[in-house]
N, C-alpha and C positions, 0 to 999 in steps of 0.2 A: 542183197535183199534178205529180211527176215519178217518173219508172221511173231509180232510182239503182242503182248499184251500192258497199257502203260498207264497213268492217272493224267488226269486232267488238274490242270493249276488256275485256269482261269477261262472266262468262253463269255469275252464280254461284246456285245454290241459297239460299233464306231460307227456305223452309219445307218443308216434307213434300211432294212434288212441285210445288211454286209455286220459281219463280225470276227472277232480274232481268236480263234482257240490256240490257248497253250497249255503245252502239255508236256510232261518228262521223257527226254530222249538219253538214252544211254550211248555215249560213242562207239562203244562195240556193240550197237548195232549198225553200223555205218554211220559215216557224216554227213548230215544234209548239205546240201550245196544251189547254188541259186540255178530253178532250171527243172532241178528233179522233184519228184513229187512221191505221194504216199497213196493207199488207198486204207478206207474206214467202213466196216461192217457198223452200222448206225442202229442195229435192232440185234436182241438176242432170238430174235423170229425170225421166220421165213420171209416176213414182210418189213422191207424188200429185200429181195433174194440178192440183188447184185453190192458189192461194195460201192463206194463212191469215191472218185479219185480227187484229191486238194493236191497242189502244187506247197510246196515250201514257202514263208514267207519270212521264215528267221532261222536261227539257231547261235545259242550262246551256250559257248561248250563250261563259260563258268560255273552257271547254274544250269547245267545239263537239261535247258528246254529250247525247245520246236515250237515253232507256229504257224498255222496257215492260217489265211483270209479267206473267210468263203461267204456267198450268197443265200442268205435262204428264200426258196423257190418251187419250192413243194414237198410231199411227204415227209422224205428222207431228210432235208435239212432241216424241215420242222423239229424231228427227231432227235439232229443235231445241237443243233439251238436252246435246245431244252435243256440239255446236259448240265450239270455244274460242278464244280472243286470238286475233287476226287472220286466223281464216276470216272469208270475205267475205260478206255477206247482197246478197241481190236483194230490192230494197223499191221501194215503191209509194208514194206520199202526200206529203204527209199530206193526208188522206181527212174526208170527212163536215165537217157542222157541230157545233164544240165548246160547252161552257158559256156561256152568256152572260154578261158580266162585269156583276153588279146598280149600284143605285146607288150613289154614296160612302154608308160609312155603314152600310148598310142589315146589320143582323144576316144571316149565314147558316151556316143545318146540313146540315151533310155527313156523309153514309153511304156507308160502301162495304164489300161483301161479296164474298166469293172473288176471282175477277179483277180485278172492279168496285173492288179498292181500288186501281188502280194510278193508273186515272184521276183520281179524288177525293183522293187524293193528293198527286196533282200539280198540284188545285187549290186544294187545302187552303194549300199552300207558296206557290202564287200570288195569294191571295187574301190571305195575311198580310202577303206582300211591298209590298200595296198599301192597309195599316192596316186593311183590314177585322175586326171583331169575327166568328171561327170560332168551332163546335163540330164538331170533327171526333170522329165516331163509326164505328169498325168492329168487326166482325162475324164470330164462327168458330167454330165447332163445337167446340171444346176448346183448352185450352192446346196442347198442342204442336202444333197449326196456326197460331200466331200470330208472326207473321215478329218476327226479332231487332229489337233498339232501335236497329240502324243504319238499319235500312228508314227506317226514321220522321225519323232525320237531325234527331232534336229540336224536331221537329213535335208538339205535345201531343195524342194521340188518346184517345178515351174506349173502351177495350179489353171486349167483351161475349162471353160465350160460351154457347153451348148449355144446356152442363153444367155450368158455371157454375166451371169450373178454374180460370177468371182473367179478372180483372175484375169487369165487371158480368156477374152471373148471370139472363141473358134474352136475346129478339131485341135486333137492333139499334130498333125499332120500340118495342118495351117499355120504353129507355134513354126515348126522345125523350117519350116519356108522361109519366117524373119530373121532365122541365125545366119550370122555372118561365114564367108568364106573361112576367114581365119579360126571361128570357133571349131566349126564341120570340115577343117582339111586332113584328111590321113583320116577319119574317125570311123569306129563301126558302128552301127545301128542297132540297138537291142532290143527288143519290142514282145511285149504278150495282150493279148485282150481277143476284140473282136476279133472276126475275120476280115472286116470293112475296114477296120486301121490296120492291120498288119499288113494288109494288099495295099495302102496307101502308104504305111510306111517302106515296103518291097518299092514302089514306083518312085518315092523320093528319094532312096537310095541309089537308084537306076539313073536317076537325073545327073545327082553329085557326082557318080563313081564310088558310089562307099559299098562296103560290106553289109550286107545286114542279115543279122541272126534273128530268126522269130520261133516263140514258143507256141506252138499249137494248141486248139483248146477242141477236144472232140471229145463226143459221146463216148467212154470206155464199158465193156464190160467186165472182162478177166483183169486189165491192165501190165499183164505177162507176154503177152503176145503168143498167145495162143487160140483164142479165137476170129481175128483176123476183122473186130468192128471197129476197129477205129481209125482206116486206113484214109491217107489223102494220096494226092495224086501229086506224080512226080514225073520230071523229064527221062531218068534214068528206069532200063528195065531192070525189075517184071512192070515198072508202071504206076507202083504202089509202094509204100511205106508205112508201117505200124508207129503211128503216133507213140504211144509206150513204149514200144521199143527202140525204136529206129529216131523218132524222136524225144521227149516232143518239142526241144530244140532241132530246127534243122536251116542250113543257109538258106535264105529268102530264093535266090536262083536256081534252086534244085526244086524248086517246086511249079507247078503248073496252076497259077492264078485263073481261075473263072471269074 
């Protein structure tokens, strides 16, 4: 973890309030990795006080940049949003524990929904890079939320929507249902977004017998684990676990679905 100071390379819009900041990563400041995430002081004011935590959605150590995907949804992203070519961010990280990289071999399906795609993502692109067999599946309320075919950078995705405007017409959960035995045997589940599909992705896994890791998405405020907001609930005591720290990867079965 380090508290950098770095420039921004690019901070363009791909969807309907969803957009892609990239910005210059130095490897010794650690390597991003799919999973982990950063947090970003968005004001030289008070206002607002707290950082805001993005998840990873790239890194290309040739040209030594990072990227997250993130929503704008109030103040602070407004803030964000605004930004352009070489304003400078105040960043944190990289933070938390990321995906676990499975076996050689081993099949995996990946979903990601709203933010959650930036992650998945960027390990969908890491996961091929290293011959693994993907199914990359996401997830979005209608055609015109679904980021252009550069996002994807010719990453093959299985594109699902609400309303069924494009693509597959259903959840992303509904997709994973019509894969074959053969595709989903031995495979692990990787998953970030809501909480309503990662709790549907945990119960389709449960069905199959598969693995499933899911990334967490909570309110942070330190992102250190130090003030103790951004805890979910788990099987194992004390009961609790620091999404930042503890995750915000964590196995689907260790946790206590409501």
């Amino acid at each position: 973890m380090k508290h950098l100071t770095t420039s921004i390379k690019n901070n363009n819009p791909i969807a309907p309030d969803f957009y892609e900041l990239a910005f210059s990563w130095d490897p010794g400041n650690g390597i991003p990795t799919p999973g982990r995430f950063l947090t970003i002081r968005v004001s030289e004011s008070a206002v607002p006080l707290l950082r805001r935590p993005f998840a990873f959605s790239g890194y290309d150590p040739t040209t030594q940049t990072a990227t997250v995907i993130y929503q704008r949804r109030g103040p602070a992203t407004d803030m964000l949003a605004a930004k352009t070519a070489r304003d400078t961010l105040d960043i944190v990280g990289p933070l938390g524990n990321g995906f676990p990289v499975p076996s050689a071999g081993t099949p995996c399906l990946l979903v990601g929904g709203g933010v959650g795609l930036g992650p998945v993502l960027f390990l969908a692109r890491d996961l091929e890079s290293k011959g693994f067999p993907v199914t990359f599946v996401a997830g979005f309320r209608t055609r015109a939320m679904v980021p252009s075919p550069a996002t994807f950078n010719g990453t093959h995705v299985a594109v699902c929507t609400d309303d069924g405007t494009a693509g597959f017409a259903g959840t992303t959960v509904d997709y994973l249902e019509t894969l074959s035995t053969e595709t989903t045997k031995g495979a692990v589940v990787f998953c970030c977004g809501p909480t309503p599909m990662l709790k549907g992705c945990h119960e389709y896994a449960q069905r199959r017998g598969l693995r499933c890791r899911v990334s967490m998405e909570q309110v942070m405020a330190c992102g250190v684990g130090a003030c103790m907001g951004c805890v979910v609930k788990v099987k194992q005591k004390p009961g609790y676990a620091r999404v930042c720290k503890e995750g915000p990867v964590f196995e689907s079965g260790d946790l206590l679905w409501e």
